[in-house]
C-alpha positions as CSV (number, residue, x, y, z in Angstrom):
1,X,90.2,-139.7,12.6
2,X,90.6,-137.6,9.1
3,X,87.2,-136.1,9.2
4,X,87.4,-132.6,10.9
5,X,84.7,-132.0,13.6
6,X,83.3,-129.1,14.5
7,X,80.4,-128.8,17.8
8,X,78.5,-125.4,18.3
9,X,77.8,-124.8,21.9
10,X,74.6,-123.0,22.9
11,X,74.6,-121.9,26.8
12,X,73.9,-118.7,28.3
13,X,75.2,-118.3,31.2
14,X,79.2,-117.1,30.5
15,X,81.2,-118.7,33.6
16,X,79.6,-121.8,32.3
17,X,80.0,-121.4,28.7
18,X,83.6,-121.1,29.8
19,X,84.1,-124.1,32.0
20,X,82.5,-126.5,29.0
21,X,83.8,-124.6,26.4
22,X,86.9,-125.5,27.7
23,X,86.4,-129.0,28.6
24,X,85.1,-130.0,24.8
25,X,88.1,-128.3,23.3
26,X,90.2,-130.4,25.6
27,X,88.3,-133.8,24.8
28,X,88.3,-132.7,21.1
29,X,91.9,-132.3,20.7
30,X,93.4,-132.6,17.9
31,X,90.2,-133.7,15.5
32,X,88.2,-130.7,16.1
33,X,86.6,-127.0,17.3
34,X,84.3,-126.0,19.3
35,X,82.3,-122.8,18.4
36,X,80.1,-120.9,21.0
37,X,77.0,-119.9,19.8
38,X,77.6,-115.7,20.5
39,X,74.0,-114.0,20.1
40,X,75.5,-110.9,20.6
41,X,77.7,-110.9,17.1
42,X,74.4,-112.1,15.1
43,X,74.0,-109.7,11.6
44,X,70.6,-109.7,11.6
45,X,68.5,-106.8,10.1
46,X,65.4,-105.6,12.5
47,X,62.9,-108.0,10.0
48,X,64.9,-110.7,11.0
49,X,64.9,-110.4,14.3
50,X,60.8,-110.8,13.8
51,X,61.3,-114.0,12.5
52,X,60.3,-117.0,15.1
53,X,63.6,-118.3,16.9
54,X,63.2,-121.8,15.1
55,X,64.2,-119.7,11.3
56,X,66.2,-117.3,12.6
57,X,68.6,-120.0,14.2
58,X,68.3,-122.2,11.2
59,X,69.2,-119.4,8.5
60,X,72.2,-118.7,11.2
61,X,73.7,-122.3,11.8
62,X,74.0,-122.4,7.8
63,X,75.8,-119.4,7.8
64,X,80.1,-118.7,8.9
65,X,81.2,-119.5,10.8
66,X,78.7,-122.3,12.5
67,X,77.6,-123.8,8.9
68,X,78.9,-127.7,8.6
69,X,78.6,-128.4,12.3
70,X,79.1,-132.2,13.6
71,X,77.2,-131.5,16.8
72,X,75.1,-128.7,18.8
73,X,75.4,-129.1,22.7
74,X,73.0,-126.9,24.5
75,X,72.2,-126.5,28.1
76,X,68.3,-127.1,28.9
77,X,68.3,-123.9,30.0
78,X,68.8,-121.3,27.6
79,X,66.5,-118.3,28.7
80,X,69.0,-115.5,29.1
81,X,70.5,-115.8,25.6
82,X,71.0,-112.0,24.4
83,X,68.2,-111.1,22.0
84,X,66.7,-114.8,21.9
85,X,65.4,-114.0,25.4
86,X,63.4,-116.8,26.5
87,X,64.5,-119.4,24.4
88,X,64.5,-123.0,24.6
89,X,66.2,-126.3,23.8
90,X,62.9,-127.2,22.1
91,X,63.7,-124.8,20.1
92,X,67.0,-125.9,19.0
93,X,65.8,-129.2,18.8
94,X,63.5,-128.1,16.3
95,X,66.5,-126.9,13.9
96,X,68.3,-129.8,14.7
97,X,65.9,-132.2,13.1
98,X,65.5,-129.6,10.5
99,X,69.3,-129.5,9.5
100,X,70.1,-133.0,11.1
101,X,72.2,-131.9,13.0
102,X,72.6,-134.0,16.4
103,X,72.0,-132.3,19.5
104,X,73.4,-133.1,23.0
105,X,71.6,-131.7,25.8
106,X,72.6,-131.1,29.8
107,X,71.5,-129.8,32.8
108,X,73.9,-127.8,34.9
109,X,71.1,-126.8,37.5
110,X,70.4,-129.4,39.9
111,X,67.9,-131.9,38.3
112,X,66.2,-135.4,39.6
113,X,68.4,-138.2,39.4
114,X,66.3,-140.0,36.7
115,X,66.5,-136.9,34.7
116,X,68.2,-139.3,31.8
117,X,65.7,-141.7,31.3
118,X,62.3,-139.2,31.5
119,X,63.9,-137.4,28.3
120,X,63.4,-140.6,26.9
121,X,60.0,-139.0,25.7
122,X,61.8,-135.9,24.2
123,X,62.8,-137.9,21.2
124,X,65.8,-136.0,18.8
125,X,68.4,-135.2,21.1
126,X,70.7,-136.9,23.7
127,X,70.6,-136.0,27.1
128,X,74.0,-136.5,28.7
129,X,74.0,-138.0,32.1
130,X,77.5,-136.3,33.5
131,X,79.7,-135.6,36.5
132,X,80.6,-132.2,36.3
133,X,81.4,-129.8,33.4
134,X,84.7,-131.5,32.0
135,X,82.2,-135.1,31.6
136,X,79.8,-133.2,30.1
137,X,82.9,-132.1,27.2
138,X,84.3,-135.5,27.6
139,X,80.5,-137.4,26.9
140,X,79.6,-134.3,24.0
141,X,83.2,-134.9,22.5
142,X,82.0,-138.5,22.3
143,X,79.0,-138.1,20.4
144,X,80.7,-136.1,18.2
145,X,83.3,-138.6,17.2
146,X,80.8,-140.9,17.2
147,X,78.3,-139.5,14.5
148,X,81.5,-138.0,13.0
149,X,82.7,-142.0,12.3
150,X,79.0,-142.8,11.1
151,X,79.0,-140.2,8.6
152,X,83.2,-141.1,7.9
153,X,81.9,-144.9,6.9
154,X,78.3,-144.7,6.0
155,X,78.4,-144.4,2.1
156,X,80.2,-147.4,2.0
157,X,76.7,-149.1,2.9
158,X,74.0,-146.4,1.8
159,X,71.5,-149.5,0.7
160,X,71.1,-149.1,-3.7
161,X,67.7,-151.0,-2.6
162,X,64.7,-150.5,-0.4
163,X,65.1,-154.3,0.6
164,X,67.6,-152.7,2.5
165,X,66.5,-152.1,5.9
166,X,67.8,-149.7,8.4
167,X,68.8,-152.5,10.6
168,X,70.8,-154.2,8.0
169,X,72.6,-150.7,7.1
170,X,73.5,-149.9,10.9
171,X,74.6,-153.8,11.6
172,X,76.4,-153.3,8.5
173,X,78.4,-150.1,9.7
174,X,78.8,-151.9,12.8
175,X,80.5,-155.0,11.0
176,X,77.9,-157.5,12.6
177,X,75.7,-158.4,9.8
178,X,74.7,-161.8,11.4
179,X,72.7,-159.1,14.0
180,X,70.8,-157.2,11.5
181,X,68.0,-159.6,12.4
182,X,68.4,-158.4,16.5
183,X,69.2,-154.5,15.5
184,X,66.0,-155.0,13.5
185,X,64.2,-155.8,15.9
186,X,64.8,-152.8,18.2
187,X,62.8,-151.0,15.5
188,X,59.8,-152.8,16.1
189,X,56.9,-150.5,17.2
190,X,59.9,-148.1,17.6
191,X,58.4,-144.4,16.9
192,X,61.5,-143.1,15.5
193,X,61.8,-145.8,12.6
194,X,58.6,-143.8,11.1
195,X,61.1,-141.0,10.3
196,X,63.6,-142.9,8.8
197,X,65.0,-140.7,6.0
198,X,63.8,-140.6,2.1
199,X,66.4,-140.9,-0.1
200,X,67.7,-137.3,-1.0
201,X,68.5,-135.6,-5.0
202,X,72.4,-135.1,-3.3
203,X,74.2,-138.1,-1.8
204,X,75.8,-135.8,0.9
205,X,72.5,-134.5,2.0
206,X,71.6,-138.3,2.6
207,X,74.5,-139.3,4.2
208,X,74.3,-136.6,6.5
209,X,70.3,-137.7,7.2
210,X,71.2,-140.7,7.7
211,X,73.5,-140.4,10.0
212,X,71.5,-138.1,12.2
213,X,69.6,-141.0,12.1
214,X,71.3,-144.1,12.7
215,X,73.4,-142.3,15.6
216,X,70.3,-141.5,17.1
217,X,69.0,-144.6,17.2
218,X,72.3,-146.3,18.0
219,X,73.0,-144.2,21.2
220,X,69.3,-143.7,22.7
221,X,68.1,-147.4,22.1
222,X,70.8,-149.9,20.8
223,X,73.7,-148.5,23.3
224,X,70.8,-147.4,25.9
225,X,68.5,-150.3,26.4
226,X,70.6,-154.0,27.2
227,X,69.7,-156.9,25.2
228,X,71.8,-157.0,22.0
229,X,74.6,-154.8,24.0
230,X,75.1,-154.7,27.8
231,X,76.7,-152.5,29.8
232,X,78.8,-153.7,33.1
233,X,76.3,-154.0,35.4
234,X,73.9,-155.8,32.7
235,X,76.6,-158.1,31.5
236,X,78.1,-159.1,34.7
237,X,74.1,-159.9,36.1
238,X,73.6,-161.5,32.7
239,X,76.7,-163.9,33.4
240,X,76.1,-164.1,36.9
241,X,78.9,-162.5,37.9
242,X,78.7,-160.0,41.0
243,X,79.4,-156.4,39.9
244,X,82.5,-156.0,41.5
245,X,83.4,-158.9,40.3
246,X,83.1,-158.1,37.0
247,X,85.2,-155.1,37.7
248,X,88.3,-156.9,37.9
249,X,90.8,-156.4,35.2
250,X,91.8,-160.3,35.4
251,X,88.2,-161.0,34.8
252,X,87.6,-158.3,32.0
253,X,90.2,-160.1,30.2
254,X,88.0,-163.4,29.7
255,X,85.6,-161.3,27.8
256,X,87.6,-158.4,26.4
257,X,87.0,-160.5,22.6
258,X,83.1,-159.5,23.3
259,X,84.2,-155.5,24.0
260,X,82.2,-153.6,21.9
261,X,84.4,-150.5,19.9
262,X,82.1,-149.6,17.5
263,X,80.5,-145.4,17.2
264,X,80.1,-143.9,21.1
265,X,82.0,-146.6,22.8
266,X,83.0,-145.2,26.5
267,X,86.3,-146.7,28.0
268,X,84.8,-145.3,30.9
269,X,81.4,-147.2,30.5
270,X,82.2,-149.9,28.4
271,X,80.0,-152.3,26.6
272,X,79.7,-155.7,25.7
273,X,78.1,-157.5,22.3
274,X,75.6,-160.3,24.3
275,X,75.8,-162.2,21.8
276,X,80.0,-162.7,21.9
277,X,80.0,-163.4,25.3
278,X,77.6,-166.7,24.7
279,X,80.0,-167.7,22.5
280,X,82.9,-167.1,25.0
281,X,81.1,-168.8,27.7
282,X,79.8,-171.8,25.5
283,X,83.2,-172.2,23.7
284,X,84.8,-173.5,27.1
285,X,81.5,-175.5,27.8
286,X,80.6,-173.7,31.1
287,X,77.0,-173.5,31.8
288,X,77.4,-169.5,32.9
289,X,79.7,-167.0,33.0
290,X,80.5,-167.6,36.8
291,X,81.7,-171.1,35.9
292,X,83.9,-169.9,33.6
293,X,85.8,-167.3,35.4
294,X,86.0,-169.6,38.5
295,X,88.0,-171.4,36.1
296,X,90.2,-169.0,34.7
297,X,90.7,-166.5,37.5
298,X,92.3,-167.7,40.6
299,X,90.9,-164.8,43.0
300,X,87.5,-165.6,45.0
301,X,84.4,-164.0,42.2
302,X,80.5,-164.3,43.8
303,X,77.7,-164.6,41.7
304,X,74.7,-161.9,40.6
305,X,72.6,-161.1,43.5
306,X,69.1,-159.3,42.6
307,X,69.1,-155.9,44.2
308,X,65.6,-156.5,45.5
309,X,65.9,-160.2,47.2
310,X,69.6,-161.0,46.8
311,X,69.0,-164.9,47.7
312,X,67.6,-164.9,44.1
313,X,70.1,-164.4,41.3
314,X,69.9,-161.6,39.4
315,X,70.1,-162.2,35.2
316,X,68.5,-158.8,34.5
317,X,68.9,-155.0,34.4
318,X,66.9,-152.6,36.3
319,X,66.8,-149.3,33.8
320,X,66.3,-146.7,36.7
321,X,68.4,-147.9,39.8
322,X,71.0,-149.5,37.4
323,X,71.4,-152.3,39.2
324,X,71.2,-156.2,38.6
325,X,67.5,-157.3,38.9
326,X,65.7,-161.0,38.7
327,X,63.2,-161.7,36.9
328,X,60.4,-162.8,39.5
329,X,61.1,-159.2,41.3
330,X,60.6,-156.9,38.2
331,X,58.5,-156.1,35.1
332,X,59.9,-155.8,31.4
333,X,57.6,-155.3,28.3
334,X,56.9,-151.4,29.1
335,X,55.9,-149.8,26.2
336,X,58.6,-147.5,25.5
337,X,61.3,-150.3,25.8
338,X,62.7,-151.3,22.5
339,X,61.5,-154.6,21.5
340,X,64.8,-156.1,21.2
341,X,65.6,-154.9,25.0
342,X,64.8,-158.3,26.9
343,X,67.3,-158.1,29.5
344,X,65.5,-154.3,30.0
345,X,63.4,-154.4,33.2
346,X,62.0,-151.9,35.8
347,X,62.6,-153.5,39.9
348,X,59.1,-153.7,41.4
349,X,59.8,-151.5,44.3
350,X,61.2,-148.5,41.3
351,X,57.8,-149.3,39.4
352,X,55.9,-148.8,42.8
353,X,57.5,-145.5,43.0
354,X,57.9,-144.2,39.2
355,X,54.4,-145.6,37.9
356,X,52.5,-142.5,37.0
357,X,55.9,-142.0,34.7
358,X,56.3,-145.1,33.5
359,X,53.1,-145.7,31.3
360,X,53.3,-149.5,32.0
């Protein structure tokens, strides 16, 4: 990648700073930096330091050397910064959105396990579900190269028009027009599509908005939610294909056409475009995917088993426990799933538990 990327890291504790500092300057290499946010080398004059947090940091992240940044990654947890004492990634956040600039966030302290999906309500950053500080460089190096190749190819399809619809400019950049239709229709009663940028007086200052933007909505709904895209567990319960099953290299390769490569795609947690792998199953006229690799693969592959009765088979995706769900033994429809996300669902005995979360 040509475009040079540059990620500001904001955490306060130094032995941590270190150990992710390091990590995102190893996953980086060679296409960018990574430049620590140091509070204690601020020039600021006393009257600026009486300035609220939110326009002191957004008059410093336009300044040398953290001006042009790609990404900010920030721990949740930023009360001990030197002379910013007390402040938080709300705060942050708040720049972010102001400078569209995309924000990672993660939680080194010990947090629930469904601390990924309750952030869903904190809309404007990403929160990084990790295994230790060298994922949390690897996932953050990710989203930078990820918004870094949105911004890279994005004024090849800035729309001239406002028949143009955000949907059609992200299927577009994703070079699957014929699913503007079903990228559309994640947008529908989707909160975020309120702020979808106005066009700007400088075509850089657009581009930049929009990809803030469009990355957004690509990694925290498109990417996030299964429907159009599906993860492994969601595509091999789609199929009906046991997850283990799936897992198998011999079995990847049937559907590797269907792999999805576009902005954020994981080799570690790979997608799948739905849509490709009807076409794979129908184009050797098997009535699921199971038929299909029985066919192809000679070792023994089960079906999807729901995780809640597993004499029923599966077909869905439980968004908390992760795991393949059927429909008679879970609920979809909650209001903060995209619209598009019909393979989405909650297991009943998760809904039982999460409710007061879940606004259902």
């Amino acid at each position: 990648m040509a475009t040079k990327i540059k990620v500001v890291l904001f955490e306060d504790t130094v032995e941590t700073q270190a150990k992710v500092l390091k990590a995102l300057t190893k996953h980086l290499k060679p296409h960018g930096l990574v430049i620590p946010f140091q509070a204690r080398r601020l020039t600021e004059t006393p009257s600026d330091r009486e300035r609220t947090y939110e326009a002191r940091l957004t008059d410093i992240l336009t300044r040398p050397p953290y001006h042009g940044a790609t990404l900010i990654v920030a721990d949740q947890n930023l009360a001990k910064s030197p002379t910013f004492l007390g402040l938080s990634v709300g705060a942050v956040a708040a720049v972010s959105k102001t400078l569209a600039i995309p924000l990672c966030e993660y939680a080194c302290l010990p947090v629930a396990e469904d601390y990924e999906w309750r952030r869903q309500w904190e809309k404007g950053r990403i929160a990084l579900r990790f295994r230790g500080e060298d994922d949390i460089g690897r996932r953050a190096a990710l989203a930078a190269r990820g918004f870094a190749k949105i911004a890279a190819q994005l004024p090849r399809f800035m729309p001239d028009s406002a028949d143009v619809s955000p949907g059609m400019v992200l299927a577009a950049l994703l070079g699957k027009p014929e699913y503007s239709g079903k990228i559309t229709l994640y947008g529908v009663g989707e909160e975020r599509l309120s702020e979808v940028p106005a066009k700007a007086r400088q075509a850089a200052q657009q581009v930049r908005r929009m990809t803030h933007f469009l990355g957004y909505w690509l990694w925290d709904s498109l990417l996030r939610y299964p429907g159009l895209l599906v993860n492994q567990v969601a595509a091999a319960s789609y199929l009906n294909i046991e997850t283990a099953g799936f897992g198998k290299p011999t079995v990847q390769e049937v559907f590797k056409k269907a792999l999805y490569r576009g902005p954020f795609a994981d080799t570690e947690r790979p997608q799948w475009w739905r849509g490709m792998l009807d076409d794979i199953v129908s184009g050797e006229d098997c009535a699921d995917g199971l038929e299909l690799v029985r066919k192809k693969v000679r070792s023994r592959i089960e079906r999807s088993r729901c995780c809640v009765d597993p004499s029923k088979r599966a077909g869905y995706y439980c968004i908390i426990s992760r795991q393949p769900v059927s429909l008679e033994n879970s609920k979809g429809g909650l209001s903060w799933f995209p619209r598009g996300a019909d393979l989405t669902r909650i297991s009943n005995p998760m809904l039982e538990e999460y409710v007061p979360w879940l606004g259902a």
